[in-house]
N, C-alpha and C positions, 0 to 999 in steps of 0.2 A: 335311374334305371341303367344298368349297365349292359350295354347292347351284347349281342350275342357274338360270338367268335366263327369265323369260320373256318374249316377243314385245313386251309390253307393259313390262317394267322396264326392258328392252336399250332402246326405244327412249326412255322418259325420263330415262333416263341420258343417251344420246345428244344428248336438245334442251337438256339441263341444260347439257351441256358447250359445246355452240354455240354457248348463251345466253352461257357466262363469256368463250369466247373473242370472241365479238361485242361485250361491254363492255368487254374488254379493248382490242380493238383503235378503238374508238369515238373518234374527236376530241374531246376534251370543252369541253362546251358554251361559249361565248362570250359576254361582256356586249353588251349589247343596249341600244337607245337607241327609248322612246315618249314621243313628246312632245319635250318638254323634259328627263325623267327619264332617266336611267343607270343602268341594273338591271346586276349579277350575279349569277351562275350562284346557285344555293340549292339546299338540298333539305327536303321538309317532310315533315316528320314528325307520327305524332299518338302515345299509346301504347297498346300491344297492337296494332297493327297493322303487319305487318315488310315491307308496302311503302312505302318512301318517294314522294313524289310530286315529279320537277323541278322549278324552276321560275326564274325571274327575279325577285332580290331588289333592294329598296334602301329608303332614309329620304325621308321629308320632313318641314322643320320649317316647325310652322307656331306662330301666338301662341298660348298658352294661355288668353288672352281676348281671343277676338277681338277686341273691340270695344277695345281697348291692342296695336297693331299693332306699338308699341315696348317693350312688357313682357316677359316671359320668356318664352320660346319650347319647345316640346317637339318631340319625332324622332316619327313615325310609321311605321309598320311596313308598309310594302306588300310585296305580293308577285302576279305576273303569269306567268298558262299562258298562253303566246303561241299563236299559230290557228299550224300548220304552213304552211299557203299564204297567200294573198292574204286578208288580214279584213275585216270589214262594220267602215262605219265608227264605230258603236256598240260601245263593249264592253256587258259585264255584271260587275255588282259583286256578290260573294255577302255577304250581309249576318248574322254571324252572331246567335244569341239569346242568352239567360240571363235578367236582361242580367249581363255577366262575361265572354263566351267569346270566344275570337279565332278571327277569320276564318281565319285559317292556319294553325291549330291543329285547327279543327273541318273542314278541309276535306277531308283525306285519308280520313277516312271517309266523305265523299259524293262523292270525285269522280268514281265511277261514273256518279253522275244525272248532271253537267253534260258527259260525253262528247261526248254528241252535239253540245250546245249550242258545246261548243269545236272544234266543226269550223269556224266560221265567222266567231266571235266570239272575241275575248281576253279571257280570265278576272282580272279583277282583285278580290284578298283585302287588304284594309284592315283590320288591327287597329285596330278603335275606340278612340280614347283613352282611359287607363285600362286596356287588355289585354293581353295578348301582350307584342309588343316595341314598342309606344306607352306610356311611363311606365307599367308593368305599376303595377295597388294593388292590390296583397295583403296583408291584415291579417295579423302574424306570430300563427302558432297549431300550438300540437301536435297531435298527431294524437287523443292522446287526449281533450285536449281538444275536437277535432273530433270526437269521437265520444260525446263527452258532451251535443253539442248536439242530442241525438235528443229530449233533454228540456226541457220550457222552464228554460232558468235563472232564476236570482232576478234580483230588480230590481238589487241589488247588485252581483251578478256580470255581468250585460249593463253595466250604466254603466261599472263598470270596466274590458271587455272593450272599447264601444268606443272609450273615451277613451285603452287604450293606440293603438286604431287609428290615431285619427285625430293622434295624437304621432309615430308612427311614418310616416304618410304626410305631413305638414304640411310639411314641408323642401325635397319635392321637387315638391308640389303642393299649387297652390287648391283644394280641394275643391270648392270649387260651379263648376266649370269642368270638368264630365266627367260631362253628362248627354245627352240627345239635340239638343239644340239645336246643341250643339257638335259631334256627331258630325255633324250636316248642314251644319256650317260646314266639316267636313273633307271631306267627302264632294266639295262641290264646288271648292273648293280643288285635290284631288287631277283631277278632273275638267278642272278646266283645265289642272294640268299634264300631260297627257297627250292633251293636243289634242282632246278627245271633246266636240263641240256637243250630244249627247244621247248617255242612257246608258239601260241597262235595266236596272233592280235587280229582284235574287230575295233576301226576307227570310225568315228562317226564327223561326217564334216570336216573341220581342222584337225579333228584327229585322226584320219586320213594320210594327213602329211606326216605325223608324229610316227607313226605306223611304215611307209614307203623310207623315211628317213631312217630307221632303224632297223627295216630290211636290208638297205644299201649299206650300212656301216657290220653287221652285224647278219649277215646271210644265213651262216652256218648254224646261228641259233633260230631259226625261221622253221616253223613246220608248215604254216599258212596264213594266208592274209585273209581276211574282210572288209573291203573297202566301202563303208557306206555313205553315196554323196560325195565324192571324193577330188580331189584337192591335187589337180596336175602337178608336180614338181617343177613345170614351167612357166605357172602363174604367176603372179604377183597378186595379193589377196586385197579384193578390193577395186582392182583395175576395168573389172567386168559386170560391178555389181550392178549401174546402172540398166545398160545393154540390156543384161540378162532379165531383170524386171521388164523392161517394158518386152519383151518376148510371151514372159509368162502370162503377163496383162493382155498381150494381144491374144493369147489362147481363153483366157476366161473370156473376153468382153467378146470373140469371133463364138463362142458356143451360148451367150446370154441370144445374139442378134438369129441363129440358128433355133433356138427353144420359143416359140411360140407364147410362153405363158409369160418368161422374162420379156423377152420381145415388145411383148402390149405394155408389161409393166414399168419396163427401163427406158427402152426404146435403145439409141444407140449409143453405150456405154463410154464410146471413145472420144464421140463430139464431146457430149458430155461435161467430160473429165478434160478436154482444153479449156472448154469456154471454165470452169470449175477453177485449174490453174490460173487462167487468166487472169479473174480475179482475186482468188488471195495472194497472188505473188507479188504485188504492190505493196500489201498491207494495208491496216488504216480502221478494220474494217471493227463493229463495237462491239464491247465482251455479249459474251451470252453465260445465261444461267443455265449448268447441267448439274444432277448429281455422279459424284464419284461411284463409279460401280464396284467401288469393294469396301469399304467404309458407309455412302450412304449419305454419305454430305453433301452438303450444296456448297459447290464452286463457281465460281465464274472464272473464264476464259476469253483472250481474243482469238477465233479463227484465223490461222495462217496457213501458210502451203507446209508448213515443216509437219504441221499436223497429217496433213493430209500424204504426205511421202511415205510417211511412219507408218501409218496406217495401212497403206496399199503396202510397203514393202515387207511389213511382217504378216498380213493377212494371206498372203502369196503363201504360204511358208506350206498351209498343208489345204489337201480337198475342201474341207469341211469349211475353214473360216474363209477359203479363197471363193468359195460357194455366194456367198455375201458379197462380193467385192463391187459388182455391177449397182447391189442396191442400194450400199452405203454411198458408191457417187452419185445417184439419183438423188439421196434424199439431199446429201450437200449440197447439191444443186440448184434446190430446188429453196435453200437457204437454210433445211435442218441441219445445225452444225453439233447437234446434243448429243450426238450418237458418236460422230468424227470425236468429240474432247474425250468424251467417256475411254471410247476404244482406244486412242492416243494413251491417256493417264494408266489405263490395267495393263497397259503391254509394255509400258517404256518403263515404268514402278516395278513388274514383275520382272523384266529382265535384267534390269539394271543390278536388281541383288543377284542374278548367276554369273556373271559378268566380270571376272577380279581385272580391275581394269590399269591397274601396272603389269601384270601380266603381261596382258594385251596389249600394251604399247611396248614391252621391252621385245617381245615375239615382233610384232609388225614391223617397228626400227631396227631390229637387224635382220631379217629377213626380207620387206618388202619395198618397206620404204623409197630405194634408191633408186628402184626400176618403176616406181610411181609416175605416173605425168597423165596430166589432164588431155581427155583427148575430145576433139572441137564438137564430134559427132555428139556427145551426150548431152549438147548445153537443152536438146528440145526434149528432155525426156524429165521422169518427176524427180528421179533424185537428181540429176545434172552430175556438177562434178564437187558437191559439198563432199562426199567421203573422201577422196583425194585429197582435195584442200584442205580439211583439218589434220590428215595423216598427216602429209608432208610439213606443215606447219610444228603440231608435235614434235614429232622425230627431228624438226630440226635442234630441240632444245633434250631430245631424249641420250639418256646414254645407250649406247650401241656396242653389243657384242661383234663378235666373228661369226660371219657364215661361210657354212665351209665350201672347197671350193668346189665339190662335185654337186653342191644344193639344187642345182637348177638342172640337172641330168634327170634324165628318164628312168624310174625304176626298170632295174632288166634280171631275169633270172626264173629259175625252170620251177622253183616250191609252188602249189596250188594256192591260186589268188578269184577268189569272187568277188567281182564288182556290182556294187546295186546301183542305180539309178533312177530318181521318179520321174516322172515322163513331161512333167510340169514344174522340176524344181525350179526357181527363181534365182538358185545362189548358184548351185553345182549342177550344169541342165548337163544329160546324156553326153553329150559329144565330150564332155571332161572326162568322161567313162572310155570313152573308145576312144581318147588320144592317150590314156594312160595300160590299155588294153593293150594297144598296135605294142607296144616294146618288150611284153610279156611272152613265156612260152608256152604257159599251162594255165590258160585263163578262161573263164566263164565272165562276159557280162549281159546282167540280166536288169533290163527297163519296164520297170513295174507300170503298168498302163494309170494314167490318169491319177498319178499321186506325185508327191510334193516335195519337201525336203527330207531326210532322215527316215528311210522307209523301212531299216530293220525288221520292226513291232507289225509289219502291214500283211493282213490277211495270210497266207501258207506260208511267207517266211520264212516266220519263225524255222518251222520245220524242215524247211530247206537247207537254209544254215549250217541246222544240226546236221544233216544228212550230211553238209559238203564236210564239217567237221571231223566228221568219221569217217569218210571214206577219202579224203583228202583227191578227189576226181569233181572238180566242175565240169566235166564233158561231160559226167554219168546223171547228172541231175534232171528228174522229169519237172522240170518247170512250169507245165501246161495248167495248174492251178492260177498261175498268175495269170493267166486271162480272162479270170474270171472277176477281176478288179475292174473298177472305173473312177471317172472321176464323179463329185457328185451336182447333180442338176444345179444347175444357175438358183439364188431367190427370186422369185414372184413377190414378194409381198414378207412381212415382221413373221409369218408366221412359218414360214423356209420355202421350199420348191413345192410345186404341184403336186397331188400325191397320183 
């Protein structure tokens, strides 16, 4: 018997079907000419996400140092959402973070925030060199082995680790040719070829820096900045990660002990999570049987602290999974380690493929590297000083470009600049925002209550954004929708917060 339909399935069937025949009968899309460039048709993908996003692909090759305009040359990867109607004659370039991550990889998950903004504007996604499909550098590595880096390796096993790297990318690449200096040589390179007198960049995290760096070299092509999560020019990346986690930690685990329903269920998140350290950072301790949560296999694993780092420093990342964080140290605690491996394995597997991790080391050794040094205060906190340690360790065998010499100055100048901040982030917290603000003349920074890292996509946004885009005035912006954000309630229990 074929059960009945209701009002409401008959008619989702019905737009499903409209929907296939409307794609089917659709003209499909056409190459397209900006600028000087010759784009086609594309589709961009990210994974776990089963909407693809259109778009207009194509290369450009540009020198791989620049300053040898007849040396070897590399393909760049653009990719362009063209404005449906008539565009302002400014695009907007989205800039992505890590540093590692390509722009047109990392886009299909946020191109709900730049909707509005591409009603007017043409979106253009540059895979920074070294990413994506610009001379991708990915150090060859197994997964297991990926998953063994929760823990510091020995000096040993890193030198050798990345001397196969740097064997394995050497053929196709300089290495000291794919740090930000060069991303800001591409950036405007691509900018001419595409006719754009002034452009507006929106950086997200490391691309922050890419963005402030390209304003300082290159003003007069600036119409506006977007700094989201953003990245002092006086950091050193890496130097604060610690610190700043356990800050963010103390704000989740002070609002678990505050909420009544976590309160009964967690009790006090912070003891906790020492006596929790205390013991896996000996080691020793015996595997446990979980299943892999994205395949479904049965693994075994030994709990360590490295696990347990990983875990709290990427769950930090937004509301929602930092939501859990009081309950995942309860249950470790408590000796459930199945949940700690599982979450470890989806996060460190999942990021590991956004991640081009020659990139990332050619950016970090000449940029950060030098001004790195362990500082004594982080040895009681969960990451300590292992990101440090392996940096400096790297870079002492990496090859190293030129930073320039004004790198570590303050962005300064009058073009419209909106900084976002989330009120919780763990990586880039507020006061990044307002020491990069103070040297500004026409700036808006605005701190999204009770959210996390990368808050572009978060709640009116979006349309603020757009707003500041078109009227290029952060003073003018009614912002009062953001207070309508929070963060979200601590877990009670597997099944989330209280209702």
């Amino acid at each position: 018997m074929i059960p009945r339909q209701s009002r409401f399935q008959r008619r989702t069937v019905l737009g499903m079907a409209l929907a296939v025949l409307a794609t089917l009968g659709a003209a499909p899309l056409s190459a397209r000419t900006l600028g000087e460039l010759e784009f086609e048709p594309c589709v961009l993908t990210a994974a776990g996400l089963p909407r693809p996003t259109e778009a207009q692909c194509t290369t450009v090759e540009v020198p791989e140092n620049p300053a040898d305009p007849a040396g070897r040359t590399i393909e760049l990867a653009l990719a362009w959402i063209p404005v449906e109607g008539e565009a302002e004659p400014d695009p907007v370039f989205m800039i992505a973070g890590g540093p590692g991550q390509s722009a047109r990889e990392s886009y299909p998950a946020v191109a709900p925030a730049f909707r509005d903004i591409n009603r007017s504007r043409h979106l253009l996604l540059l895979d920074q060199r070294g990413t994506g499909g610009s001379n991708l550098l990915t150090c060859p590595i197994e997964e297991e082995r990926l998953l063994a880096g929760v823990e510091e390796p020995t000096p040993e096993e890193l030198r050798e680790f990345t001397l196969e790297c740097i064997a394995s990318l050497e053929e196709k690449a300089d290495l000291r040719f794919y740090s930000t200096a060069e991303a800001v040589f591409d950036l405007d390179f691509v900018r001419r070829a595409v006719g754009a007198e002034q452009v507006n960049l929106v950086g997200v995290s490391y691309g922050t820096r890419v963005a402030q760096q390209y304003a300082k070299t290159h003003p007069e092509h600036v119409r506006s900045l977007v700094l989201d999560s953003v990245v002092p020019p006086g950091l050193a990346l890496g130097s604060e990660h610690a610190r700043n986690l356990e800050d963010a930690l103390e704000t989740h685990f002070r609002r678990c002990r505050e909420t009544a329903a976590c309160e009964e269920a967690v009790g006090d998140p912070r003891a906790l999570l020492d006596e929790l350290a205390a013991r896996l950072e000996p080691g020793g301790l015996e595997p446990v049987r979980y299943r892999d949560p994205t395949s479904g296999e049965w693994r075994e694993e030994v709990p360590t602290h490295g696990h347990l780092a990983t875990v709290l420093r990427l769950y930090a990342y937004s509301p929602l999974t930092a939501a859990a964080v009081p309950l995942v140290v309860r249950r470790a605690h408590q000796g459930d380690y199945e949940a700690l491996l599982a979450m470890t394995r989806m996060m460190v597997t999942d990021l590991g493929g956004q991640i081009a991790t020659g990139m990332h080391n050619s950016v970090m050794c000449t940029e950060d590297a030098a001004d790195l040094a362990v500082d004594p205060a982080d040895e009681d906190t969960v990451l300590g000083s292992q990101l440090v340690d392996v940096l400096v360790e790297q870079c002492a065998l990496w090859p190293r470009g030129e930073r320039p010499a004004n790198f570590r100055a303050p962005l300064t100048g009058s073009f419209p600049v909106l900084i976002l901040s989330g009120e919780h982030d763990p990586v880039t917290p507020p006061r990044y925002g307002d020491e990069v603000a103070a040297a500004l003349d026409n700036v808006r920074h605005l701190v999204l209550p009770g959210q996390g890292h990368s808050v572009l996509g978060t709640g009116c946004m979006p349309k603020l954004a757009a707003q500041f885009l078109e009227s290029g005035d952060p003073a003018a912006l009614d912002a009062e929708c953001l207070d309508r954000l929070a963060a979200r309630p601590p877990f009670s229990g597997l099944y989330g917060w209280e209702p």
